[in-house]
RONUFI-763848 format. One record per residue (C-alpha): chain; x, y, z. Coordinates in nm, 2 decimals. Layout:
% residues N
{kette = A&east = X&north = Y&up = Z}
...
% end
This chain:
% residues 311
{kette = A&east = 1.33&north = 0.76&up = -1.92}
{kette = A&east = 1.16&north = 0.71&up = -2.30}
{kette = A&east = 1.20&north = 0.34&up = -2.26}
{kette = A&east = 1.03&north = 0.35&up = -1.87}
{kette = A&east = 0.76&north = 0.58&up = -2.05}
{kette = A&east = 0.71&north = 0.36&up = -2.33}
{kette = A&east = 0.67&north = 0.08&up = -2.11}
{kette = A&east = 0.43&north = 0.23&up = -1.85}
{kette = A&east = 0.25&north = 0.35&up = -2.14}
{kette = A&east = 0.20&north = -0.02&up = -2.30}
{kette = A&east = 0.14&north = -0.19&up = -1.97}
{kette = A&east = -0.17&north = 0.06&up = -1.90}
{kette = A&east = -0.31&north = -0.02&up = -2.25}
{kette = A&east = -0.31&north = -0.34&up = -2.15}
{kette = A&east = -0.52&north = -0.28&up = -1.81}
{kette = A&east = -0.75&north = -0.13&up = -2.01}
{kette = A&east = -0.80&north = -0.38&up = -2.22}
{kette = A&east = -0.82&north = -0.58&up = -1.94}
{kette = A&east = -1.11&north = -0.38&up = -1.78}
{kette = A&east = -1.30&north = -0.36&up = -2.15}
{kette = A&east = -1.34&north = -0.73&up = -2.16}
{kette = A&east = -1.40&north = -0.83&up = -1.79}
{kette = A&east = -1.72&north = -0.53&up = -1.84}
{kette = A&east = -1.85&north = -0.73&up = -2.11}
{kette = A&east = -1.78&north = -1.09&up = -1.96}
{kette = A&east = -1.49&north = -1.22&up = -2.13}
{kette = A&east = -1.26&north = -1.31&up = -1.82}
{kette = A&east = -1.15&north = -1.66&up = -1.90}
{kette = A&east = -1.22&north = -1.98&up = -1.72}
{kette = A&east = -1.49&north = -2.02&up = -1.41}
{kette = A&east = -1.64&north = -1.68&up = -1.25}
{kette = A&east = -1.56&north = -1.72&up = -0.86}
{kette = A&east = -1.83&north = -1.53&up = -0.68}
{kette = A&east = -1.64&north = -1.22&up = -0.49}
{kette = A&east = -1.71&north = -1.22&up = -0.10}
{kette = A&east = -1.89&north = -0.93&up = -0.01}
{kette = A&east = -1.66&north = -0.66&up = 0.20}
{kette = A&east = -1.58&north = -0.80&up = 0.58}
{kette = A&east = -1.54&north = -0.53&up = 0.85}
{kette = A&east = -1.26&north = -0.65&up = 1.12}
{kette = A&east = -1.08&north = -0.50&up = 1.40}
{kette = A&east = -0.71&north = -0.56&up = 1.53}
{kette = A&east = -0.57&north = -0.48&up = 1.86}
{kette = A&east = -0.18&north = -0.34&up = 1.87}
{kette = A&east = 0.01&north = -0.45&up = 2.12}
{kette = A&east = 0.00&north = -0.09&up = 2.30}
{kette = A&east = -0.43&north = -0.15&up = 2.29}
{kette = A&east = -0.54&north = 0.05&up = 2.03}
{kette = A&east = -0.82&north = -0.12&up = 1.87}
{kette = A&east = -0.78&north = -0.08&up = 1.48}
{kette = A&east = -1.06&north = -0.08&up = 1.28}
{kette = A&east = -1.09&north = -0.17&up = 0.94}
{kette = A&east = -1.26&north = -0.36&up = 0.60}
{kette = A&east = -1.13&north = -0.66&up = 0.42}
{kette = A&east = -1.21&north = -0.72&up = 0.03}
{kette = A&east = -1.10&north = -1.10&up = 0.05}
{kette = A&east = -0.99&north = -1.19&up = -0.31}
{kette = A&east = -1.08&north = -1.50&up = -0.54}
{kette = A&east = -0.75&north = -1.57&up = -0.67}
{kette = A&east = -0.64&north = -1.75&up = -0.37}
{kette = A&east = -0.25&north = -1.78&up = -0.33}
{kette = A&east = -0.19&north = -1.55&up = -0.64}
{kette = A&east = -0.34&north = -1.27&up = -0.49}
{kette = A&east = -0.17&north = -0.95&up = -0.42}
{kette = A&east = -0.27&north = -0.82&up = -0.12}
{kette = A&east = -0.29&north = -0.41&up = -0.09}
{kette = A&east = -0.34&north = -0.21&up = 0.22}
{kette = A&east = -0.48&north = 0.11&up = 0.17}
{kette = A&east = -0.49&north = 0.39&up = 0.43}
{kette = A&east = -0.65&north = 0.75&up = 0.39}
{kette = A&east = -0.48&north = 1.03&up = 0.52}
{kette = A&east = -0.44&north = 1.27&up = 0.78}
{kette = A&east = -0.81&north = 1.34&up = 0.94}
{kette = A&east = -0.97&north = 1.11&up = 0.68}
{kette = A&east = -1.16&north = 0.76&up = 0.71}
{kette = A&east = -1.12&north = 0.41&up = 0.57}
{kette = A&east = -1.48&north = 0.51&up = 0.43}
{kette = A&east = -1.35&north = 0.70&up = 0.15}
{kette = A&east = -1.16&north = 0.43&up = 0.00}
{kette = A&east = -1.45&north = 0.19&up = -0.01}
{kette = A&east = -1.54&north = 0.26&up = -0.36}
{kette = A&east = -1.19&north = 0.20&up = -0.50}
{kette = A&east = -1.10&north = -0.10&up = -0.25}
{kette = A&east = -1.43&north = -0.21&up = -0.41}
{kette = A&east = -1.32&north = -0.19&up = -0.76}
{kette = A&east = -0.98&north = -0.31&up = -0.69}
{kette = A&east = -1.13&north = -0.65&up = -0.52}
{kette = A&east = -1.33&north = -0.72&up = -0.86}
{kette = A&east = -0.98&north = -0.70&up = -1.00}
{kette = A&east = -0.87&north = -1.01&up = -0.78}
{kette = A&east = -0.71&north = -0.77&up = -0.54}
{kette = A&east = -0.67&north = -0.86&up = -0.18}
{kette = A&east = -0.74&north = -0.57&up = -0.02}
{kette = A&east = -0.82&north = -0.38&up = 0.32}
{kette = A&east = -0.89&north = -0.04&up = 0.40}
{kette = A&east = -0.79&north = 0.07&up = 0.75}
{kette = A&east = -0.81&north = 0.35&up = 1.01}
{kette = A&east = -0.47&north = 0.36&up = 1.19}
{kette = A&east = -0.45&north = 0.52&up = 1.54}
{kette = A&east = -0.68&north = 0.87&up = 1.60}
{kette = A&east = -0.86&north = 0.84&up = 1.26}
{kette = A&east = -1.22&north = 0.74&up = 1.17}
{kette = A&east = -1.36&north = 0.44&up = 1.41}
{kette = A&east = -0.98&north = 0.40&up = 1.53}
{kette = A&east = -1.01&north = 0.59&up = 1.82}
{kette = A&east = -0.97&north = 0.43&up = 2.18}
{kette = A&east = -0.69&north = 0.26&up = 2.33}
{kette = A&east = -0.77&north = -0.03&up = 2.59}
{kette = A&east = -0.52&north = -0.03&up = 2.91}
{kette = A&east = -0.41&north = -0.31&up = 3.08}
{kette = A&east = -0.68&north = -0.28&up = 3.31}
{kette = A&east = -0.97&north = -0.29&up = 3.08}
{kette = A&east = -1.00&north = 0.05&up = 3.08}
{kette = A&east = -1.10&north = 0.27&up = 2.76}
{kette = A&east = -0.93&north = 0.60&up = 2.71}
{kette = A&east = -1.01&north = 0.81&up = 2.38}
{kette = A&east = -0.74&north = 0.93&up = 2.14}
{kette = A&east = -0.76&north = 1.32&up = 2.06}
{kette = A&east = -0.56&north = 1.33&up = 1.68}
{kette = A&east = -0.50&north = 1.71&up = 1.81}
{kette = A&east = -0.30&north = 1.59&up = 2.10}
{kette = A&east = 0.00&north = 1.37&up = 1.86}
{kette = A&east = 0.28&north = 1.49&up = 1.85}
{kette = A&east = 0.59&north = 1.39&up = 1.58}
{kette = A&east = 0.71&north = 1.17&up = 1.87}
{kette = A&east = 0.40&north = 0.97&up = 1.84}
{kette = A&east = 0.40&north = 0.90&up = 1.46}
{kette = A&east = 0.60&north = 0.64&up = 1.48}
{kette = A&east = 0.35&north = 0.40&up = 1.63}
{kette = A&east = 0.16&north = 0.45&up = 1.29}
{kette = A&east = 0.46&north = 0.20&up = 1.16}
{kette = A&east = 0.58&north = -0.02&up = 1.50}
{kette = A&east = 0.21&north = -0.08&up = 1.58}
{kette = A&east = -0.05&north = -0.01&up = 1.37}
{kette = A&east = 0.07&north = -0.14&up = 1.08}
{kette = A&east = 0.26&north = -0.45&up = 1.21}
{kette = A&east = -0.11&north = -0.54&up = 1.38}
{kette = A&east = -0.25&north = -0.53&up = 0.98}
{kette = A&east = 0.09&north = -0.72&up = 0.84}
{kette = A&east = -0.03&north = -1.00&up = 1.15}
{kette = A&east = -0.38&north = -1.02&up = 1.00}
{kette = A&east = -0.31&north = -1.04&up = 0.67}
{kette = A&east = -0.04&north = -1.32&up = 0.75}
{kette = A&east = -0.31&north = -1.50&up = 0.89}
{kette = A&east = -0.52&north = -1.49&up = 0.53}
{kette = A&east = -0.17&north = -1.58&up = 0.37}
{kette = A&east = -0.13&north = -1.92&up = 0.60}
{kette = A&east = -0.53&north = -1.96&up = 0.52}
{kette = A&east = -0.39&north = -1.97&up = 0.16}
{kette = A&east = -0.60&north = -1.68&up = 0.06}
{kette = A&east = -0.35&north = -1.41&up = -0.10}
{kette = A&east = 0.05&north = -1.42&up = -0.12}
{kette = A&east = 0.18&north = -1.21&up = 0.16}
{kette = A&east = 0.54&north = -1.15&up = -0.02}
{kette = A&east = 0.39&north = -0.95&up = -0.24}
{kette = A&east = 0.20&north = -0.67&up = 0.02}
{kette = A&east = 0.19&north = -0.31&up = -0.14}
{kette = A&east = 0.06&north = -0.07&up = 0.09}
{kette = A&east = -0.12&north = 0.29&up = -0.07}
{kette = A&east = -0.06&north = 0.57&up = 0.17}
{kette = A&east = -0.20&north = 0.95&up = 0.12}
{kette = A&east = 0.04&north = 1.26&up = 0.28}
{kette = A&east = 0.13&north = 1.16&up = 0.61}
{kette = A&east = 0.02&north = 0.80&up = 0.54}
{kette = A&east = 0.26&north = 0.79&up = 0.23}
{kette = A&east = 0.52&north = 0.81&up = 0.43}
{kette = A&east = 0.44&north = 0.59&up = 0.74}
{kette = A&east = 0.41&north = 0.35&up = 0.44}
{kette = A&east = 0.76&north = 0.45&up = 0.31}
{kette = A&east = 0.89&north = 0.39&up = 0.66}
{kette = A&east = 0.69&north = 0.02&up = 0.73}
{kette = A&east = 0.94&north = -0.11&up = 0.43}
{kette = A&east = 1.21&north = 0.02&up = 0.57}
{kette = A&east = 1.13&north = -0.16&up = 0.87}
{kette = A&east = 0.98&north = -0.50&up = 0.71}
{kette = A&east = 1.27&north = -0.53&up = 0.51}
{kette = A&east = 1.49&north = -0.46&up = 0.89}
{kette = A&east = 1.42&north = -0.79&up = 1.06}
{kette = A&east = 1.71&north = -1.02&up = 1.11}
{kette = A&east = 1.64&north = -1.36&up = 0.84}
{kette = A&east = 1.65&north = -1.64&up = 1.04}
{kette = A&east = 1.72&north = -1.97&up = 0.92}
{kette = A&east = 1.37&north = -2.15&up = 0.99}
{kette = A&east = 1.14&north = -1.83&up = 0.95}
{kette = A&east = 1.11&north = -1.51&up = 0.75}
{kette = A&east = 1.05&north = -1.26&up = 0.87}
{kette = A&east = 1.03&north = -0.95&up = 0.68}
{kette = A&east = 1.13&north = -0.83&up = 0.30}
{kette = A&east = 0.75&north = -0.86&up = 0.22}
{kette = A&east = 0.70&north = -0.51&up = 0.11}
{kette = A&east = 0.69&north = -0.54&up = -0.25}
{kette = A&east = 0.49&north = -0.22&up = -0.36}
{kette = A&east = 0.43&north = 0.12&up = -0.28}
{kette = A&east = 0.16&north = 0.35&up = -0.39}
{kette = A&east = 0.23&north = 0.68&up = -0.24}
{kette = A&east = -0.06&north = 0.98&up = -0.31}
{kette = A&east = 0.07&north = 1.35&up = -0.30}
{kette = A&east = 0.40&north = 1.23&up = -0.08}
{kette = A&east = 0.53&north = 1.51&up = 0.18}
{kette = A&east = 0.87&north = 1.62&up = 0.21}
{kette = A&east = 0.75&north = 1.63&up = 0.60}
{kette = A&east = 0.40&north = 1.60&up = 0.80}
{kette = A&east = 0.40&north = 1.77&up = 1.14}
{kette = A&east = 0.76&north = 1.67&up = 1.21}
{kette = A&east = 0.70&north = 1.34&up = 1.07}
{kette = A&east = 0.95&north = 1.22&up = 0.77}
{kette = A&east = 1.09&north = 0.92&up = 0.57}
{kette = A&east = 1.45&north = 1.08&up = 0.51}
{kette = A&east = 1.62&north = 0.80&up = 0.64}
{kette = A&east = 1.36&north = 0.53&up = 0.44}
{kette = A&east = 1.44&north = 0.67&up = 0.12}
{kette = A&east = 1.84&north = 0.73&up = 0.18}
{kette = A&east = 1.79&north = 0.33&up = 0.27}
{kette = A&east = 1.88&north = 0.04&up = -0.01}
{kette = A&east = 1.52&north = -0.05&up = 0.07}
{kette = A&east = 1.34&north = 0.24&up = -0.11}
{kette = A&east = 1.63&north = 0.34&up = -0.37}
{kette = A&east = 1.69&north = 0.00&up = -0.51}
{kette = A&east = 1.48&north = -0.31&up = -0.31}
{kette = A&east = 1.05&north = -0.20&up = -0.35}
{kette = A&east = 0.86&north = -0.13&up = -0.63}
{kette = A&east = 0.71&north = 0.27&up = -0.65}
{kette = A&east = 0.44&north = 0.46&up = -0.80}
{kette = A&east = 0.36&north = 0.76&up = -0.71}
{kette = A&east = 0.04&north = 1.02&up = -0.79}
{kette = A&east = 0.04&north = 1.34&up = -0.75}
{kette = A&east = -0.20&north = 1.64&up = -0.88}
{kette = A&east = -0.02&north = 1.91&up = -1.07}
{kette = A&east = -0.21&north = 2.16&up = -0.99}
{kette = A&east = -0.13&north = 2.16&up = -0.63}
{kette = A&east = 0.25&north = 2.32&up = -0.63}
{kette = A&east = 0.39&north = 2.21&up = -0.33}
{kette = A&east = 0.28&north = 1.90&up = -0.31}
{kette = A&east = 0.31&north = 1.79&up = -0.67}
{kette = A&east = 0.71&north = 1.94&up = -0.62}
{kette = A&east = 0.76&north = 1.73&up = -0.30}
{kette = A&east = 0.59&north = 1.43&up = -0.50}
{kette = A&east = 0.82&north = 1.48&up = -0.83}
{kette = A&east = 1.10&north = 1.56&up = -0.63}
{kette = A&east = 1.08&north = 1.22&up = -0.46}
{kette = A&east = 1.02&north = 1.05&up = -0.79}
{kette = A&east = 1.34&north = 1.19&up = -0.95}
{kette = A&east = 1.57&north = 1.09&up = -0.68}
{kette = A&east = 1.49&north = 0.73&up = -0.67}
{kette = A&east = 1.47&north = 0.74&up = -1.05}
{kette = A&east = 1.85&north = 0.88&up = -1.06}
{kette = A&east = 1.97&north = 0.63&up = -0.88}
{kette = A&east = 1.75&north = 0.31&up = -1.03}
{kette = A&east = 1.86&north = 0.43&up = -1.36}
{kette = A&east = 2.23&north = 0.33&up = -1.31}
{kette = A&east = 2.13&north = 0.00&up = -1.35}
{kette = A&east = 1.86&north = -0.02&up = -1.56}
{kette = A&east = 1.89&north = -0.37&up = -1.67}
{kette = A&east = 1.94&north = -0.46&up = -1.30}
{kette = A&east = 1.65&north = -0.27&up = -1.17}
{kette = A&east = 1.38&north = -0.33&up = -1.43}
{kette = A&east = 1.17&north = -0.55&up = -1.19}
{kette = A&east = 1.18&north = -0.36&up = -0.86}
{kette = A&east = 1.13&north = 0.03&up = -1.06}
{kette = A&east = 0.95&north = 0.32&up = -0.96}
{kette = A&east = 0.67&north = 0.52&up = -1.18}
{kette = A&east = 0.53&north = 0.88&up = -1.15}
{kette = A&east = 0.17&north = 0.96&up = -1.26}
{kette = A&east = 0.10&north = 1.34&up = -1.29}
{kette = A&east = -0.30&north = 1.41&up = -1.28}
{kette = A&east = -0.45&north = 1.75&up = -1.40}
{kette = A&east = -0.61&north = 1.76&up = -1.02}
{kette = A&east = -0.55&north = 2.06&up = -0.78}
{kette = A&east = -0.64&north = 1.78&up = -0.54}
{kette = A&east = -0.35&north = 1.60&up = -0.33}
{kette = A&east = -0.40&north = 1.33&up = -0.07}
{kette = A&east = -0.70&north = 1.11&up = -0.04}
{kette = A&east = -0.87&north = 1.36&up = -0.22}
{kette = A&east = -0.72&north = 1.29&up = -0.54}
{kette = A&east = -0.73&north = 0.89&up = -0.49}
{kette = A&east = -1.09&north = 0.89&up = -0.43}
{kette = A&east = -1.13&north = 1.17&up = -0.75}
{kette = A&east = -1.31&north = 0.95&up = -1.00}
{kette = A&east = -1.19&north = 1.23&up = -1.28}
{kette = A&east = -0.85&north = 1.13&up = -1.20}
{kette = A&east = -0.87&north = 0.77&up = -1.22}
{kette = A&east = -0.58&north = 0.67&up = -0.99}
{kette = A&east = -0.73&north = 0.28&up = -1.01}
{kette = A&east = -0.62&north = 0.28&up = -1.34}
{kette = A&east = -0.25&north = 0.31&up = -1.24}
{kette = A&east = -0.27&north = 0.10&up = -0.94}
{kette = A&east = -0.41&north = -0.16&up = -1.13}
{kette = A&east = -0.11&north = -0.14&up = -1.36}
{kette = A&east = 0.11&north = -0.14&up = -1.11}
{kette = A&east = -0.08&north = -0.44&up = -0.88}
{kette = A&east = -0.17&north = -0.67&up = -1.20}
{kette = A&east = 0.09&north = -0.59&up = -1.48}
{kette = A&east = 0.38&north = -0.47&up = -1.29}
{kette = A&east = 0.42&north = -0.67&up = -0.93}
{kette = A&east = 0.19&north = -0.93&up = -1.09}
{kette = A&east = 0.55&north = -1.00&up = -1.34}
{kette = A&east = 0.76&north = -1.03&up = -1.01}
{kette = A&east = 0.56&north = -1.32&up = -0.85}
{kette = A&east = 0.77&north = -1.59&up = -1.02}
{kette = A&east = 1.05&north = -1.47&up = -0.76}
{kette = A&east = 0.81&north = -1.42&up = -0.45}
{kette = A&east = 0.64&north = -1.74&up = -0.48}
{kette = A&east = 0.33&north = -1.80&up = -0.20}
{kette = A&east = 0.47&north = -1.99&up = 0.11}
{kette = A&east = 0.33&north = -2.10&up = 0.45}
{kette = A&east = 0.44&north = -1.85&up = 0.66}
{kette = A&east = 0.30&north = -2.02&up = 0.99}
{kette = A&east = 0.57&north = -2.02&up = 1.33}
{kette = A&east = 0.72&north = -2.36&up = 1.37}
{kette = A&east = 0.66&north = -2.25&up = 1.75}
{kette = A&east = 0.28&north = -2.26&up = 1.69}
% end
């Protein structure tokens, strides 16, 4: 655990020196002008029209591309400032309302017809379209980007707050599900997760079987935030943290490149709250995580044109 400290500790010194120099305009080679943020909408295949913001990144088939979603009652519009900063740190990233949140609110029948979601009306039984639809539909647009040759898909890492946190936790369960075929992949492109304030359960909604799954104790890399002044949910968050840590620690050396990390912040704040808390600088740790961390892993996931033969 000193080692994993150390490390974390020496990785995050060298973000910072990172941000220090790109503030006064020492980023090597040609400055690529950053497109300004793109506001897009997705329809699932059950008709809810998904709307979100895309910070298209300048590093091309490097890029690592990062889906951010707020949580429970919140809007995509509170993450704009740190999908923002991320971007100018040659993130690919988008910010999106799933299902019942923010501009995310109508469902289009088959017949053309418009019908309103009331959030007050879901039940546990509907959180699951948060993973089978909502977040497949943002997978299927950022594919698009990846056969475009505008960010490396194999390395999506998706930052989810509360009840997002754990649809999140349960999209890599499922990405990594998908039978491999021999002429397509299909899946295993969760990579990263960034999970803010974590729940044990939301409403009925959990990740139990997710994080019993090889997928989340050995396969993805983790970081999770939590404030410390919140009990519950900085227990739930810690709690999480120390049971994938148990088991990645058994094999260290074998596990060094898909680990997890917990970052404790002096915040009675939880959620997306806490991410969008400029006093407790979560970008600073998502950036180690994003560009030192899965950045390290790309010589394995190498950017590939993902495009159907069947096309």
């Amino acid at each position: 655990m000193r080692l994993q400290t150390l490390s974390l500790f020496v990785a995050m010194c060298a973000v910072l020196v990172l941000d220090l120099s790109l503030a006064h305009g020492q980023k090597p080679g040609t400055k690529k002008e950053i497109p300004p943020p793109e506001a897009f909408n997705v329809t699932t295949k059950d008709g809810v029209i998904l709307h979100g913001t895309y910070f298209a990144s300048t590093e091309g088939k490097t890029a690592i591309p990062v889906i951010m979603i707020p949580g429970w009652e919140r809007s995509q519009n509170d993450l704009i400032v740190l999908a923002d900063a991320m971007q100018k740190q040659g993130l690919a990233v988008v910010t999106v309302d799933l299902r019942g949140h923010g501009a995310s609110k109508t469902i289009q029948g088959p017949g053309g017809q418009i019908t309103e979601i009331d959030l007050g009306r879901v039940r546990s039984s509907d959180f699951d379209t948060f993973v089978t639809q909502d977040l497949e539909a943002i997978k299927s647009f950022l594919m698009e980007e990846n056969n475009k040759g505008k960010l490396n898909i194999e390395m999506l890492t998706i930052v989810g707050c509360d009840y997002s946190a754990i649809a999140a936790m349960n999209f890599a369960l499922q990405d990594w599900s998908w039978p491999i075929l021999p002429a397509i992949k299909q899946g295993q492109d969760v990579k990263g997760l960034v999970l803010i304030s974590p729940p044990k359960t939301f409403k009925g909604f959990n990740a139990n079987m997710a994080i019993q799954s090889p997928v989340i104790k050995n396969q993805v890399s983790i970081m999770i935030i939590a404030g410390d002044q919140d009990r519950t949910s900085f227990s739930d968050a810690k709690r999480l943290f120390s049971s994938i840590d148990k088991i990645r620690q058994k094999s260290f050396t074998e596990a060094k490149d898909r680990t997890v990390f917990f970052a404790a912040k002096p915040s009675p704040l939880e959620g997306t709250a806490l991410l969008a808390d400029p006093r407790a600088n979560c970008l600073k740790d998502i950036l180690f995580f994003t560009k030192v961390h899965l950045q390290d892993l790309q010589a394995n996931d190498p950017w590939t044109d993902r495009s159907s033969p069947l096309n």
